[in-house]
Each structure stands twice: as structure tokens, then as C-alpha cells.
py3Dmol code that shows the C-alpha trace and the ligand (Angstrom):
import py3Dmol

protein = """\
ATOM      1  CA  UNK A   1     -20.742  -9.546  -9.124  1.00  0.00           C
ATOM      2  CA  UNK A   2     -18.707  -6.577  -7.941  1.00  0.00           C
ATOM      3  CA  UNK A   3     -17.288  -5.779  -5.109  1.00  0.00           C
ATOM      4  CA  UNK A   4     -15.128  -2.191  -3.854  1.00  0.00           C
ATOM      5  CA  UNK A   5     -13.024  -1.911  -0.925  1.00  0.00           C
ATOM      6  CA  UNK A   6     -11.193   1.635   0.391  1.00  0.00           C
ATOM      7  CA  UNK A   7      -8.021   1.539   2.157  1.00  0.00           C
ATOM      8  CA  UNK A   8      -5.911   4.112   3.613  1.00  0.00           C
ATOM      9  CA  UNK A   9      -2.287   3.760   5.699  1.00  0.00           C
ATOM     10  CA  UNK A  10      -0.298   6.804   7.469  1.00  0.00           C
ATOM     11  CA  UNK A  11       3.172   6.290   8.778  1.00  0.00           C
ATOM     12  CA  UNK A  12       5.595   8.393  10.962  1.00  0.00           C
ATOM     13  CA  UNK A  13       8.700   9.398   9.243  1.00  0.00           C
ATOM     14  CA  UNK A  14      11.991   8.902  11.338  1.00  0.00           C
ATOM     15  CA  UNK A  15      15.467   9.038  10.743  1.00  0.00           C
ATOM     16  CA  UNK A  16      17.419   5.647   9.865  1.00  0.00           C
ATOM     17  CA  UNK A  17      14.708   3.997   8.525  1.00  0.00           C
ATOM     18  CA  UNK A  18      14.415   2.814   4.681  1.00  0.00           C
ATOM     19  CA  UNK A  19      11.809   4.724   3.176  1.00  0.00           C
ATOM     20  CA  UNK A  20       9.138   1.853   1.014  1.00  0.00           C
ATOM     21  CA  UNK A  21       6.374   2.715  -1.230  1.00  0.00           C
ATOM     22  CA  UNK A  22       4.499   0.330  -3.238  1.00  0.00           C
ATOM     23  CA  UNK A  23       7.371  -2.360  -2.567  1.00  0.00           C
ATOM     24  CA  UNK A  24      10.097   0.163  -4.013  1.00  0.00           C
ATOM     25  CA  UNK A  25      12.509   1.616  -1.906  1.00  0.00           C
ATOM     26  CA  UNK A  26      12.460   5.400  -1.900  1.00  0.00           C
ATOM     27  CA  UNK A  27      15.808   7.394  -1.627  1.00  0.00           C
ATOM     28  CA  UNK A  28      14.781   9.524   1.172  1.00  0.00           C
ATOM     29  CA  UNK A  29      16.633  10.807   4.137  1.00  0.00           C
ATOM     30  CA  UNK A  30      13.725   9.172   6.458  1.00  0.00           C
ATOM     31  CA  UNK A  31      11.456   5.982   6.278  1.00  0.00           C
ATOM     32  CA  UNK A  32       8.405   4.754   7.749  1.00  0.00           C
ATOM     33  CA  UNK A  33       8.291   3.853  11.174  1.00  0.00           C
ATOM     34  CA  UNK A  34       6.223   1.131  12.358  1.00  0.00           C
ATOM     35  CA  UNK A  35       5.747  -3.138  11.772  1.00  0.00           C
ATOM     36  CA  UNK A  36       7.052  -4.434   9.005  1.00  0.00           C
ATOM     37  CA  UNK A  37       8.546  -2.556   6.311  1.00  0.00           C
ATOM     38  CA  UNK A  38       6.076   0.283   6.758  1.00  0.00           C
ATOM     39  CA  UNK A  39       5.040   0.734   3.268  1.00  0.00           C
ATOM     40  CA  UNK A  40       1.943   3.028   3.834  1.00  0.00           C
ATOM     41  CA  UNK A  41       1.109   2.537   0.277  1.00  0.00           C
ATOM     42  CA  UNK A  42       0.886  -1.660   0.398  1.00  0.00           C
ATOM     43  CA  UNK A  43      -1.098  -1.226   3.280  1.00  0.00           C
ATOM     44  CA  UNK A  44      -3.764   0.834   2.077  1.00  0.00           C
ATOM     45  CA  UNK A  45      -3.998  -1.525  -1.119  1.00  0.00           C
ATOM     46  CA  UNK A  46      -4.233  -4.350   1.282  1.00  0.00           C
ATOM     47  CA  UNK A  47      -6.946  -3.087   3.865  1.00  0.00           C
ATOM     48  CA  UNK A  48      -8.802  -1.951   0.186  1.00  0.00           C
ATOM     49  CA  UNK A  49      -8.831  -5.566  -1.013  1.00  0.00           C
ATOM     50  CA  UNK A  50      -9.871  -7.094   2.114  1.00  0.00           C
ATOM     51  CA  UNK A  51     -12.273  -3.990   2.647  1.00  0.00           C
ATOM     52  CA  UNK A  52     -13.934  -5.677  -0.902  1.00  0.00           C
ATOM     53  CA  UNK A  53     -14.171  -8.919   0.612  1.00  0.00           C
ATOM     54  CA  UNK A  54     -15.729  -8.001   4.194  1.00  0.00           C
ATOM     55  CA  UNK A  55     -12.640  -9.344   5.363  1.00  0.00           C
ATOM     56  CA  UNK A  56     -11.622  -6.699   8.225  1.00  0.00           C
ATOM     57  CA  UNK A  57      -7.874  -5.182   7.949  1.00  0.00           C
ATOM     58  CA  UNK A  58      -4.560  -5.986   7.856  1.00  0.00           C
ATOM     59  CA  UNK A  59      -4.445  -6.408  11.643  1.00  0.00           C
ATOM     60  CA  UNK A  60      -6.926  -8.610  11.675  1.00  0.00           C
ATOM     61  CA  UNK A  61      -4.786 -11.152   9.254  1.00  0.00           C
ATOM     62  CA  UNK A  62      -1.256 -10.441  10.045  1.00  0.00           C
ATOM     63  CA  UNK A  63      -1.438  -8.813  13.830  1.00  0.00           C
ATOM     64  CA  UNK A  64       1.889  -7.450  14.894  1.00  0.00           C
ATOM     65  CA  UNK A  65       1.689  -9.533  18.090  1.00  0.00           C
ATOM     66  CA  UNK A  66       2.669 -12.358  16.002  1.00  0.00           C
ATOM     67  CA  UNK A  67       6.550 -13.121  15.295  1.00  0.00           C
ATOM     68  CA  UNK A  68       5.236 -14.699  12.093  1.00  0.00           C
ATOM     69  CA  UNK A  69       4.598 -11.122  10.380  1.00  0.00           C
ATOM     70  CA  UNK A  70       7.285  -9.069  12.567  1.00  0.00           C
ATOM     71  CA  UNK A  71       9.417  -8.279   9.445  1.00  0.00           C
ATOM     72  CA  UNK A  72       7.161  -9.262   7.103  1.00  0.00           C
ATOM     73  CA  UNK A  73       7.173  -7.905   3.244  1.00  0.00           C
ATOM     74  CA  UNK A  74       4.399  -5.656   2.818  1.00  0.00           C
ATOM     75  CA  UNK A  75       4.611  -6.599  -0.572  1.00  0.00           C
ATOM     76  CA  UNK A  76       4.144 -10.741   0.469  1.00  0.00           C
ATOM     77  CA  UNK A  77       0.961  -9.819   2.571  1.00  0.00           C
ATOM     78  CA  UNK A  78      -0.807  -7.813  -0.490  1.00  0.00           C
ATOM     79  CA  UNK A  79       0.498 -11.178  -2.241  1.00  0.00           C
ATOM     80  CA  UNK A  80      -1.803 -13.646   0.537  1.00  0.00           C
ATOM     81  CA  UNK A  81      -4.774 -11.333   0.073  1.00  0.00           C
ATOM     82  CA  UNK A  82      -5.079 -11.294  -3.498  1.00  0.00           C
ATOM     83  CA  UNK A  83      -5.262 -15.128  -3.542  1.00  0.00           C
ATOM     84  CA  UNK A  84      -7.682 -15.230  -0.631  1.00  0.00           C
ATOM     85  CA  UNK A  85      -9.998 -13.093  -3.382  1.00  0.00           C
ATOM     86  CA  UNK A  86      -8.647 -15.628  -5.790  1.00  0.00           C
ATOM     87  CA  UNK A  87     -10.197 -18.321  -3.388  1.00  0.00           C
ATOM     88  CA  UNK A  88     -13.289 -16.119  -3.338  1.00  0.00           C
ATOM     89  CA  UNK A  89     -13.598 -16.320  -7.159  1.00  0.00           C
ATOM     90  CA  UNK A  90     -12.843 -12.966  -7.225  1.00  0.00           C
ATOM     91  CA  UNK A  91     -10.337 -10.918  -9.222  1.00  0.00           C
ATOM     92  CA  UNK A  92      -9.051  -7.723  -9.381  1.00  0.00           C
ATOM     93  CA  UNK A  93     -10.481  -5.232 -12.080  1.00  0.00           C
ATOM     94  CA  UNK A  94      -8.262  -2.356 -11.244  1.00  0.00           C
ATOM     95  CA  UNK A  95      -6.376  -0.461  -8.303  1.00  0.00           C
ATOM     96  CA  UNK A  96      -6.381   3.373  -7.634  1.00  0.00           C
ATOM     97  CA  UNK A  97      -4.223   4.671  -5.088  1.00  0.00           C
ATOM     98  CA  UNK A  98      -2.725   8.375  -4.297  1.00  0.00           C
ATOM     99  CA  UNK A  99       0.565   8.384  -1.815  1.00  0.00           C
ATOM    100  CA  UNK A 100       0.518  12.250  -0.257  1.00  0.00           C
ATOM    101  CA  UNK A 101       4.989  12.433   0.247  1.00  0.00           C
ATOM    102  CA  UNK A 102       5.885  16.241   0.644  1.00  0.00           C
ATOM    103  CA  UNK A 103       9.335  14.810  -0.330  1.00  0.00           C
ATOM    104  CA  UNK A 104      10.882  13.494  -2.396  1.00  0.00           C
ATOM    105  CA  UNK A 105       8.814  13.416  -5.502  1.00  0.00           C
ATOM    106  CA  UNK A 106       7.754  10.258  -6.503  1.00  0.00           C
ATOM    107  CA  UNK A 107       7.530  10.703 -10.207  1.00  0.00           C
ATOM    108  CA  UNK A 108      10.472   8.471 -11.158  1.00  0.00           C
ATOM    109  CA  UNK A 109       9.732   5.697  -9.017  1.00  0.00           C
ATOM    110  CA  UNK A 110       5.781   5.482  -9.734  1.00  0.00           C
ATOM    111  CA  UNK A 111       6.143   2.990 -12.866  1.00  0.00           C
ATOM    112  CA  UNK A 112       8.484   0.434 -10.502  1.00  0.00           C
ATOM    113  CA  UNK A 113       5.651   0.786  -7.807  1.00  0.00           C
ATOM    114  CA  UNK A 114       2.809   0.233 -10.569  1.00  0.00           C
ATOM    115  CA  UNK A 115       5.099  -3.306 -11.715  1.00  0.00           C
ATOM    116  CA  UNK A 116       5.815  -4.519  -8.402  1.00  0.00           C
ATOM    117  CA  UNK A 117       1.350  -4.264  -7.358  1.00  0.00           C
ATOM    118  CA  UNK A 118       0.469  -5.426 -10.431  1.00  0.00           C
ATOM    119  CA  UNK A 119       2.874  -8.271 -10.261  1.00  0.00           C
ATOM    120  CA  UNK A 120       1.494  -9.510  -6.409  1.00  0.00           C
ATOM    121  CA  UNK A 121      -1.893  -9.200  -7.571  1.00  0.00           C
ATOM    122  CA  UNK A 122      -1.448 -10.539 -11.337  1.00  0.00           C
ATOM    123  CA  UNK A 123      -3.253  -8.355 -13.200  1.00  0.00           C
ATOM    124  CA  UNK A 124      -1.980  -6.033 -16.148  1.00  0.00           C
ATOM    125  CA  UNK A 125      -0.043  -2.896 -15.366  1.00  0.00           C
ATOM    126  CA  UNK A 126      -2.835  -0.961 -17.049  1.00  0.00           C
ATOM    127  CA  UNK A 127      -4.965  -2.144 -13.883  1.00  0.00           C
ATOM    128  CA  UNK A 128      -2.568  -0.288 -11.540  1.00  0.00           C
ATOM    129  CA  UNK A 129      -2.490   3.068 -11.094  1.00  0.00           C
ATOM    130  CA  UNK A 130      -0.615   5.109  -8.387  1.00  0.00           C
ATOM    131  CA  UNK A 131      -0.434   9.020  -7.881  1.00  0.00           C
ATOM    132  CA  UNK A 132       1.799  11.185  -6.030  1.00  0.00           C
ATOM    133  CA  UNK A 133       0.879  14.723  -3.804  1.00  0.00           C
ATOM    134  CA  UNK A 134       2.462  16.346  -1.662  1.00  0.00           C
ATOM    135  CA  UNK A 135       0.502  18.803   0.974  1.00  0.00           C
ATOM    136  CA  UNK A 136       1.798  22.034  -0.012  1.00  0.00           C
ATOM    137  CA  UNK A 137       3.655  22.064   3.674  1.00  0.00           C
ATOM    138  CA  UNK A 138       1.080  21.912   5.842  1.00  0.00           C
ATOM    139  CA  UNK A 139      -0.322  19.609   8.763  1.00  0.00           C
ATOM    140  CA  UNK A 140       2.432  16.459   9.807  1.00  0.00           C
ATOM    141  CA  UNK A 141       2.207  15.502   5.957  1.00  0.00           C
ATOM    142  CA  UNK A 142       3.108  18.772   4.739  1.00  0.00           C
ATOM    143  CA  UNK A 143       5.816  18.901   7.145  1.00  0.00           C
ATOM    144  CA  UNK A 144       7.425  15.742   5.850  1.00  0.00           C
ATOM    145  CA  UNK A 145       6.526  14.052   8.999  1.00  0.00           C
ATOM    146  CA  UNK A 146       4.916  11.117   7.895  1.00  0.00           C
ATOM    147  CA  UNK A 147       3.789   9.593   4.616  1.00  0.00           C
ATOM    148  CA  UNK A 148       0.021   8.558   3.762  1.00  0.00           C
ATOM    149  CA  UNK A 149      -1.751   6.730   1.047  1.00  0.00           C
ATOM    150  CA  UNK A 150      -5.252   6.146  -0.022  1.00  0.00           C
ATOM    151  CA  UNK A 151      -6.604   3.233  -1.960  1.00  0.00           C
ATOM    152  CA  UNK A 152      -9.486   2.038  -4.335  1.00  0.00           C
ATOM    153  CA  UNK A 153      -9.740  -1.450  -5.388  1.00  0.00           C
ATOM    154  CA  UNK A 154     -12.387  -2.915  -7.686  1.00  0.00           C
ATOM    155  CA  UNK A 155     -12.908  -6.687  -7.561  1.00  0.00           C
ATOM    156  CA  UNK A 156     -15.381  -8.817 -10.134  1.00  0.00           C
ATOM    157  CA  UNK A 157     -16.617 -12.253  -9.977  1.00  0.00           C
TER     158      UNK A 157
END
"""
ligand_1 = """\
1
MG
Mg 0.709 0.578 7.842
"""
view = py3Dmol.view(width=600, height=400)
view.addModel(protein, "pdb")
view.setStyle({"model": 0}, {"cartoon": {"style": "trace"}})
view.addModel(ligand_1, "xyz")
view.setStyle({"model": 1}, {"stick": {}})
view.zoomTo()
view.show()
């Protein structure tokens, strides 16, 4: 049996933050603003997994109300979800995910980000891909604004 899921994230960009992508920290002037560490490409992994399992969103499992997941890894939470598919008999076939950063360019930290999914959902780095855009300067993304992600996940019995 298969199953798909589709996730996607968007966070606000603000000064003094630390920027995170795919559990990597970013050299970047700003960082995400929001719960957690704000890693807009976790996220959208995570709602994508537990999109495959009918399992609502990450709000659902780890709701911001609660102290529990207040500073939470992002990287911990795609961690929980890939054993509850693991409790599912499910596993992961692959991952495809696009981050859209006007800046800075992601190309030297993609590999790192690829390593640190693969390793919280234990599959082979070959089942992990990541991509990088930027929106040629326009709309909030363009503008450096804010940081999004989209997300693909594949899961088999
Ligand atoms: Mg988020």
C-alpha cells in the first residue's frame, strides 16, 4: 500500500532571529519568526507525513498552547512522526521538498539539510531531496520577507 501526503510552511523573517532550514542553521541576517525554531522547511515535511497518514497537521500534534512543544526542535517533531508511520507499518519511500529563500542561497547548505531529514526519518540520503528558489524579488518572498517550503512525501507499507 501507498500512501502521499503534501505539506507546505511559510514563516515571517525578522531581525534577531536564527535563521533554520531543514534542521541547519542558515547564516542569514534574519530568521523565522514564529513557535519553535521556525524551520519552514521541517514543517512542511512534517504536515506531508502526517498528510500521508490522515493524521491532520502539526498543530494538531504539537499545539503551541502547550509548554511541552514551546521550544521544541523542529527537527525532534519530524523525528515523533516518522515513528508514528513506523507504528503504522509504514515507511518512507522518498521526500521532495523545494524551500523558496530570495537570500541567501542555499546551495552550500542543501547536502547538511538532506543528512539531518534523512537521519530523523532513517531512510537513505538518496530518499531526500531538497531544492532551493528564490522569487526573482517579488511578492513578501521575493522581498526577503519570509521564507516558504513545499513538501512531497511518499510512504509504502
Ligand atoms: Mg511553521
Amino acid at each position: 500500500m501507498f500512501r502521499i501526503g503534501i505539506g507546505n510552511d511559510t514563516h515571517r523573517l525578522v531581525a534577531g532571529r536564527p535563521l533554520m532550514l531543514g534542521g541547519v542553521p542558515v547564516d542569514s541576517e534574519r530568521g523565522g519568526q514564529g513557535h519553535s525554531d521556525a524551520d519552514a522547511l521541517l514543517h512542511a515535511i512534517t504536515d506531508a507525513v502526517l498528510g500521508a497518514l490522515c493524521e491532520g497537521d502539526l498543530g494538531v500534534h504539537f499545539p503551541d498552547t502547550d509548554p511541552q512543544w514551546k521550544d521544541a526542535r523542529s527537527i525532534e517533531l519530524l523525528g515523533r512522526v516518522a515513528w508514528l508511520a513506523h507504528e503504522r507499518g509504514l515507511h518512507v519511500v522518498n521526500v521532495d521538498a523545494t524551500v523558496t529563500l530570495e537570500r541567501p542561497k542555499l546551495r552550500s547548505y542543501i547536502l547538511s539539510m538532506r543528512e539531518k531529514i534523512a537521519a530523523a526519518l532513517t531512510v537513505d540520503l538518496a530518499c531526500v531531496s531538497v531544492k532551493a528558489k528564490t522569487n526573482e524579488g517579488l511578492d513578501a518572498l521575493g522581498q526577503g520577507l519570509a521564507v516558504s517550503a513545499q513538501a512531497v512525501v511518499l510512504l509504502e507499507s
